[in-house]
C-alpha positions as CSV (number, residue, x, y, z in Angstrom):
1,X,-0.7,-19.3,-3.0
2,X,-4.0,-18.3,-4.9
3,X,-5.7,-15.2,-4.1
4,X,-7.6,-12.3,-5.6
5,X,-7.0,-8.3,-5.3
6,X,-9.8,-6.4,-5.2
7,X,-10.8,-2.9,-3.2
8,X,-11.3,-3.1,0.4
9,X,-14.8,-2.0,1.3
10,X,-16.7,-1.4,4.8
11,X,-17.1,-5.0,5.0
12,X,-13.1,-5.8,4.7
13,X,-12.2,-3.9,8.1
14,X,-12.2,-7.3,10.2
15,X,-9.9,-8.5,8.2
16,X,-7.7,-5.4,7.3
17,X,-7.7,-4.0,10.9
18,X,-5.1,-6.2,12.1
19,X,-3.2,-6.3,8.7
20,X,-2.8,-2.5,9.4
21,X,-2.1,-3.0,12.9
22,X,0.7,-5.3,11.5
23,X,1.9,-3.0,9.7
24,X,2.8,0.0,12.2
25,X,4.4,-2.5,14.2
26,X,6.5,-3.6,11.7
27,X,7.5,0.0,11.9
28,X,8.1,0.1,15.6
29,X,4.6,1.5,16.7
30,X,2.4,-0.6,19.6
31,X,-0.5,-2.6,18.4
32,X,-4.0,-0.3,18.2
33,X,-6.8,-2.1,16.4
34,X,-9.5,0.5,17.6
35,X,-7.4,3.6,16.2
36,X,-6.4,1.2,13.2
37,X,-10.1,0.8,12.5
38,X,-11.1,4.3,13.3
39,X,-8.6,5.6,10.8
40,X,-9.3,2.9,7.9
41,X,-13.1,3.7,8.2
42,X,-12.2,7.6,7.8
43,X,-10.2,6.7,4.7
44,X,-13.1,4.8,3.3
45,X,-15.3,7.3,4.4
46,X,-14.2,10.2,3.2
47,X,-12.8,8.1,-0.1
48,X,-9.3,10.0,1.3
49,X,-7.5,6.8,-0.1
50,X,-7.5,3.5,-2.4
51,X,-7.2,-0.1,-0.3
52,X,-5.9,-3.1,-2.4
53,X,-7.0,-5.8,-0.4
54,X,-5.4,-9.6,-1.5
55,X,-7.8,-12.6,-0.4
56,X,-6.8,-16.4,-0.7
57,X,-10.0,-18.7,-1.8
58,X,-10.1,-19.4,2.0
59,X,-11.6,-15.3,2.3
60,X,-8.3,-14.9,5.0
61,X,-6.4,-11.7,4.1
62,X,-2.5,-11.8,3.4
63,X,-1.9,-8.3,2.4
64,X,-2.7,-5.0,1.4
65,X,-1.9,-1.7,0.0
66,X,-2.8,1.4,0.5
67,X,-2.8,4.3,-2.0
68,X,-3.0,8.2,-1.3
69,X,-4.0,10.2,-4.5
70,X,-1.6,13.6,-5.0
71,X,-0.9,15.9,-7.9
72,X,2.2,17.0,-10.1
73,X,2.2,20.8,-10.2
74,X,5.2,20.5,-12.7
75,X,3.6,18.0,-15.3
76,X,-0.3,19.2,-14.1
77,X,-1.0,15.3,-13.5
78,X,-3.1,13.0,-11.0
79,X,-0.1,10.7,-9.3
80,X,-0.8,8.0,-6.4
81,X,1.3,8.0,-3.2
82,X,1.8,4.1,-2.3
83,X,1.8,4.4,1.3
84,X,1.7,1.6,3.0
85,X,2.2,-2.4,1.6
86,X,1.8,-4.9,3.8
87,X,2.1,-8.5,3.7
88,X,1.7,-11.0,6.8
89,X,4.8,-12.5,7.7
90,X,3.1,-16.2,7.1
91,X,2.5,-14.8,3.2
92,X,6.1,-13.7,2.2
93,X,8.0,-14.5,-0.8
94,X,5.0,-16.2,-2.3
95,X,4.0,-13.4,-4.7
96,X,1.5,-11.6,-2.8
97,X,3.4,-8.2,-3.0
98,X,4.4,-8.3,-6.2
99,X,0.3,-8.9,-7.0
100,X,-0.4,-5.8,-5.0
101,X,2.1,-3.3,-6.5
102,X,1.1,-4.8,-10.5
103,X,-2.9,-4.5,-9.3
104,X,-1.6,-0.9,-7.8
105,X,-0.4,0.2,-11.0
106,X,-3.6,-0.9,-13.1
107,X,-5.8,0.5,-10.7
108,X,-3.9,4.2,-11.1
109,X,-3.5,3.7,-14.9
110,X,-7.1,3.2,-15.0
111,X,-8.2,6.1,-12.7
112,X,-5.9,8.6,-15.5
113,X,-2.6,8.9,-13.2
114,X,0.6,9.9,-14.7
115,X,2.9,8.0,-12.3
116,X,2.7,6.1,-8.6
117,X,5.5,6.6,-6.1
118,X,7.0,5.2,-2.9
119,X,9.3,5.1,-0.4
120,X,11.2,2.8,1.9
121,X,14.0,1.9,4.0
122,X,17.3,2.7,3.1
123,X,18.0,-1.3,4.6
124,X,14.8,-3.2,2.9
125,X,17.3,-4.6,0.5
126,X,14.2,-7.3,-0.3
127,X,11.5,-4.3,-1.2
128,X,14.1,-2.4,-3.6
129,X,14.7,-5.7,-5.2
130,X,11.1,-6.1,-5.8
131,X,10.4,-2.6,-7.0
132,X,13.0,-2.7,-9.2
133,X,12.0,-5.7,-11.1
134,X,8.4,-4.2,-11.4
135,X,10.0,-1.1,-13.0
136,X,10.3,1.7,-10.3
137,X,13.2,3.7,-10.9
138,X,15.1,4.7,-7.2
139,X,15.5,8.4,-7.7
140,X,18.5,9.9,-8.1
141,X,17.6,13.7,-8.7
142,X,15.5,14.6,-6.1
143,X,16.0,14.4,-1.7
144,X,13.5,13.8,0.4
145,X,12.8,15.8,3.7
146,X,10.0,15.7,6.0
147,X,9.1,18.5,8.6
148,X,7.6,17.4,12.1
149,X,4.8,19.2,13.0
């Protein structure tokens, strides 16, 4: 498959709105293209987060990533949160993540960041493999919690 990774802009939310829709299903949440779109455009808005956008030479969308900037109090660094990757089932295995995370990682070298990081499911067997080719290093110091609010 052939295709480009570039920022998403204004003019990508017709196509990103149900790649992002696609993605909270994947993880379990019902389909909701209007609060998908309303919380893309706030992103892009706001300039709250970076949109990697992949687009075959037919201008259909197969994937994207989505990156949230943070900061390392301990090393006094810019780092990127990879948040959300997504690729349309259709699109697997034929090197449209792997694109995404390597365009991912020039973007943040470029913009000065120290490091990117990411998390995901103890069972996404296929992810860890890719991420581990790429480079990422699973953690083995640190746990992760999270506190509902």
């Amino acid at each position: 498959m052939s295709f480009e990774i570039r920022r998403a802009t204004f003019h990508d939310l017709d196509v990103l709105v149900p790649l992002f829709d696609g993605y909270r299903q994947f993880y379990g949440k019902p389909s909701d293209e209007a609060g998908a779109r309303d919380f893309l455009t706030a992103r892009l808005r706001l300039n709250e987060s970076m949109i990697l956008l992949a687009r075959d030479r037919h201008g259909a969308a197969p994937g994207f990533t989505q990156l949230y900037p943070l900061f390392s109090s301990v090393r006094m660094v810019r780092t990127w949160l990879l948040n959300d990757l997504f690729v349309a089932a259709s699109a697997r295995r034929q090197g449209v993540a792997k694109a995404l995370l390597e365009a991912a990682a020039t973007e943040a070298r470029n913009l000065g960041a120290a490091s990117l990081s990411l998390s995901t499911a103890h069972d996404n067997l296929a992810a860890q493999a890719l991420y581990e080719s790429l480079g990422w290093q699973r953690d083995t110091q640190f746990r992760e919690y999270s506190l509902t609010l």
